[in-house]
C-alpha positions in Angstrom: -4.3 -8.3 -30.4 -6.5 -5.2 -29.5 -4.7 -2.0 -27.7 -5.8 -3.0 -24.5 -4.3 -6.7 -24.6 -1.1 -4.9 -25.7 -1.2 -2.4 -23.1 -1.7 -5.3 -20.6 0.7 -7.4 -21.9 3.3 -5.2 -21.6 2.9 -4.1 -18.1 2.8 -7.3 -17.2 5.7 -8.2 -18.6 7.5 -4.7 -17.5 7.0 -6.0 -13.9 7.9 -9.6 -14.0 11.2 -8.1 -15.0 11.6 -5.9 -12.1 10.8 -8.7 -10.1 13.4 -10.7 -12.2 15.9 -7.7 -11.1 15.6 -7.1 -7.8 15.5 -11.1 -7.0 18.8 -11.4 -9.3 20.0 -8.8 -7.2 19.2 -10.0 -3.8 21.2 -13.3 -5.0 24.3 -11.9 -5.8 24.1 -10.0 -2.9 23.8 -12.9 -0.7 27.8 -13.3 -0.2 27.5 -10.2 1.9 25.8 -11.3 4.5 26.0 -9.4 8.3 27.2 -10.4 11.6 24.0 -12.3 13.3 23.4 -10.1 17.0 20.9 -10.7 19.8 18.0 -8.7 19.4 17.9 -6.9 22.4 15.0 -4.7 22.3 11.0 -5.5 23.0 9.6 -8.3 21.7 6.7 -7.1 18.9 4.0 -9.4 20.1 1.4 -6.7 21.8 0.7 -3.6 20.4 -2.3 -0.6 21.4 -5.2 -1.0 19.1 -5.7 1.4 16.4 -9.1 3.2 17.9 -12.4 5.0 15.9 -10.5 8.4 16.6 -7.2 7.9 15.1 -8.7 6.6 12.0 -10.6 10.1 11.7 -8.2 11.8 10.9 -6.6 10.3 7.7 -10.0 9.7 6.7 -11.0 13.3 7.3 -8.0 14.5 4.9 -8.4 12.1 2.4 -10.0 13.8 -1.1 -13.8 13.0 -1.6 -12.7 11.5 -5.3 -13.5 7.8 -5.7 -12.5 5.3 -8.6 -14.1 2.7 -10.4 -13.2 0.1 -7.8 -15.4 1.7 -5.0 -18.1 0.4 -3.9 -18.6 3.0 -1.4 -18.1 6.8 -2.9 -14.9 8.3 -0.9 -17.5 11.4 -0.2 -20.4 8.7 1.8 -17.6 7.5 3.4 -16.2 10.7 5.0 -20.2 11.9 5.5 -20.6 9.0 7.5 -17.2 8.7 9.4 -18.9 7.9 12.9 -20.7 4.7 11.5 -17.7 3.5 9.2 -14.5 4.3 11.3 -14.9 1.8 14.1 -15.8 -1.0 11.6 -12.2 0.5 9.5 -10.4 0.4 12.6 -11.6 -3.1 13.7 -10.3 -4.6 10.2 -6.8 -2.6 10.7 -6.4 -4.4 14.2 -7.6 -7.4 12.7 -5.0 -7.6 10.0 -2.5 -6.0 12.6 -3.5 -9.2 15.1 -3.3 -12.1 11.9 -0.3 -10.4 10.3 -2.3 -10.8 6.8 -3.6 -7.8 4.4 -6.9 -8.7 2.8 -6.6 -9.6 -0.8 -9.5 -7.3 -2.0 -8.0 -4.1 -0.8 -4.3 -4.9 -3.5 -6.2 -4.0 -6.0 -5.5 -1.1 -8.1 -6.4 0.7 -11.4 -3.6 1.1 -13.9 -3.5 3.6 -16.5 -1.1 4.4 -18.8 -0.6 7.8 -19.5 1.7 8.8 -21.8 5.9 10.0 -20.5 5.9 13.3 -22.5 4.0 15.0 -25.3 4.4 14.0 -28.5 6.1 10.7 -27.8 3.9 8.3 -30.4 0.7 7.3 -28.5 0.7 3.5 -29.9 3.6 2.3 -28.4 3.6 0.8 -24.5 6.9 1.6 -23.7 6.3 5.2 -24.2 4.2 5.4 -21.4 4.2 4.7 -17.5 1.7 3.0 -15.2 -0.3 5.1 -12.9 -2.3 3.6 -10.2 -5.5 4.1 -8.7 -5.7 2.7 -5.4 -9.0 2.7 -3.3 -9.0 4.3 -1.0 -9.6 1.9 2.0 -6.4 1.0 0.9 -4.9 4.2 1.6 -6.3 4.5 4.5 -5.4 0.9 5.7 -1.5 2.1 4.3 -1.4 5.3 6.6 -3.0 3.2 9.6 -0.1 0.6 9.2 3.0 3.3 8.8 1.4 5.2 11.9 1.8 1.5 13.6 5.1 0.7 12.8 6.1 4.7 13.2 4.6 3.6 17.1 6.8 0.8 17.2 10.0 2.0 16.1 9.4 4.7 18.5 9.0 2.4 21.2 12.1 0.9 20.6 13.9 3.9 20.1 12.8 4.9 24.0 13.5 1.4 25.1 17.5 1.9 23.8 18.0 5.4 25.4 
């Protein structure tokens, strides 16, 4: 099996068991269970559209670095902001409006990089995954906590 196949292999396998984990968890957690309430707060089924403008600014802070998953460099995207944003902010109401994340922006790179010096560089479990996420997908993540920062907000006024 070549280092790569290893190196796969094991992270693989490293999180199938924290999915094992946290779903034997959640099971033996099930005995407590809380008291079902009303919900008595706004109903989450409109929300304001996330607009050209507010996706400037995360994109305008982002770093101009780009990964091997880009198709378009970080830096041509932040050059050309005023063509790109309003077609960004259209997919983030989009995916806001069908409730679904597209598959193409999950994607990460993973490299291993080694816990601490002089740990022995052949063996998986001495090193941790890093991720390289595109960063669409960044951008799509700060859009969506903004959102849901917005809505908790909203219900936070509501309740006062």
């Amino acid at each position: 099996m070549s280092l790569v196949s290893t190196f796969c292999q094991f992270f693989v396998d490293k999180v199938r068991r924290i999915r094992d984990n946290i779903s034997a968890a959640l099971q033996s957690s099930v005995s407590h269970t809380f008291a079902v309430r009303q919900h008595l707060g706004p109903q989450l089924s409109s929300f304001e559209p996330v607009t050209a403008e507010e996706v400037q600014k995360p994109l305008s802070g982002m770093p101009s670095k780009s990964t091997p998953l880009d198709v378009l460099p970080c830096s041509l995207l932040k050059s050309c902001a005023h063509v790109f944003t309003p077609a960004i902010a259209r997919l983030a109401n989009l995916s806001l409006q069908t409730g679904k994340f597209p598959a193409r922006y999950k994607r990460a790179q993973v490299l291993p990089l080694l816990k601490k010096a002089g740990l022995h560089s052949s063996q998986p479990a001495n090193y941790r995954p890093s991720f390289v996420i595109k960063p669409y997908s960044v951008l799509f993540f700060v859009l969506m906590v903004c959102f849901l920062g917005w809505c908790m907000l909203r219900c936070l006024l509501v309740f006062r």
